[in-house]
C-alpha positions as CSV (number, residue, x, y, z in Angstrom):
1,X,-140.9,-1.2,126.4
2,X,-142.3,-1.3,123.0
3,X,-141.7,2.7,122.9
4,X,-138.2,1.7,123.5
5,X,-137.7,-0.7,120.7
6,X,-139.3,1.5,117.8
7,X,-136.9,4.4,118.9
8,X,-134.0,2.4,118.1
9,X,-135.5,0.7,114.8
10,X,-135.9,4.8,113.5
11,X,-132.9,5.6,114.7
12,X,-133.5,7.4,117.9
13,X,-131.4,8.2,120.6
14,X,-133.0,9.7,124.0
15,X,-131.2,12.5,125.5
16,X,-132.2,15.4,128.0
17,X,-133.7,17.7,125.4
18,X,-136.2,15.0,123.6
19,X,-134.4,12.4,120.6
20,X,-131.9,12.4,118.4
21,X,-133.3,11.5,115.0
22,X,-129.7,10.3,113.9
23,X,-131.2,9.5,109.9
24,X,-131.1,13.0,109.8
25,X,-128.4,15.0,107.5
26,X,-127.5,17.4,110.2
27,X,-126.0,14.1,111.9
28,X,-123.2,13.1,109.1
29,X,-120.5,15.9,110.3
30,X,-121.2,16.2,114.1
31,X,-118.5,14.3,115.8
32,X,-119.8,14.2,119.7
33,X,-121.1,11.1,121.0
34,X,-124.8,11.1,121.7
35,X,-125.2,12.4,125.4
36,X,-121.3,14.0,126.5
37,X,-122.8,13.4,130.5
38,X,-123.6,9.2,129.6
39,X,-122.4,6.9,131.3
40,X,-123.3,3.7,128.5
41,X,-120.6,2.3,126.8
42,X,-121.7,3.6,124.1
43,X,-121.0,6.8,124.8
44,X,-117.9,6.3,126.8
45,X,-116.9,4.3,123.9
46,X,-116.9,7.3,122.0
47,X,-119.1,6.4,119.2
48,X,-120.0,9.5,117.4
49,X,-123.3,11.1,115.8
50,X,-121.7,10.7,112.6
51,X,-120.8,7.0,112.5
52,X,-124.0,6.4,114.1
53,X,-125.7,8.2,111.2
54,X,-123.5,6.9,109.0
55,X,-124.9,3.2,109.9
56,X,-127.9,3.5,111.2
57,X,-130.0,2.8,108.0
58,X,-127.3,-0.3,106.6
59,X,-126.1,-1.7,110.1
60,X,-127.7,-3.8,112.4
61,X,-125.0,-2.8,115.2
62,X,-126.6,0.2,115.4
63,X,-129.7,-1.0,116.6
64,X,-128.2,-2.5,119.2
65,X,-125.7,0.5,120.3
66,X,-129.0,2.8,120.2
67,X,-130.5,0.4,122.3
68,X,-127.7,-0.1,125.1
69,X,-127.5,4.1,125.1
70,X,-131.3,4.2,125.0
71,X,-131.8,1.7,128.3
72,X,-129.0,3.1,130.1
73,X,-130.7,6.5,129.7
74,X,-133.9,5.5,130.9
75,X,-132.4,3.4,133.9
């Protein structure tokens, strides 16, 4: 569970391929959600790579969306 917490506190998202290191420039135009085959609200809410990177560094709420995608991924 710790594993869990730290991804989300360095703005990682787990999907299939590994994480999503959403700090990272290549982030700030890429307008798909996280994981297109999610089911977390997150996802289906249609919050984007880009607004996730765009807060992920300022905004607590992205903590906790990262953390709601990253639980319903590993459940």
């Amino acid at each position: 569970m710790n594993n869990l917490f730290s991804l989300k506190r360095f703005g990682c998202a787990l999907v299939d391929s590994g994480q999503l290191n959403l700090n990272k420039q290549i982030y700030e135009k890429d307008h798909r959600v996280i994981d297109e085959k999610c089911i977390c609200s997150v996802c289906q809410s249609g919050y984007t790579r880009s607004y996730l990177n765009t807060i992920v560094s300022k905004e607590t709420t992205a903590c906790h969306l990262l953390t709601i995608h990253n639980v319903a991924y590993q459940v």
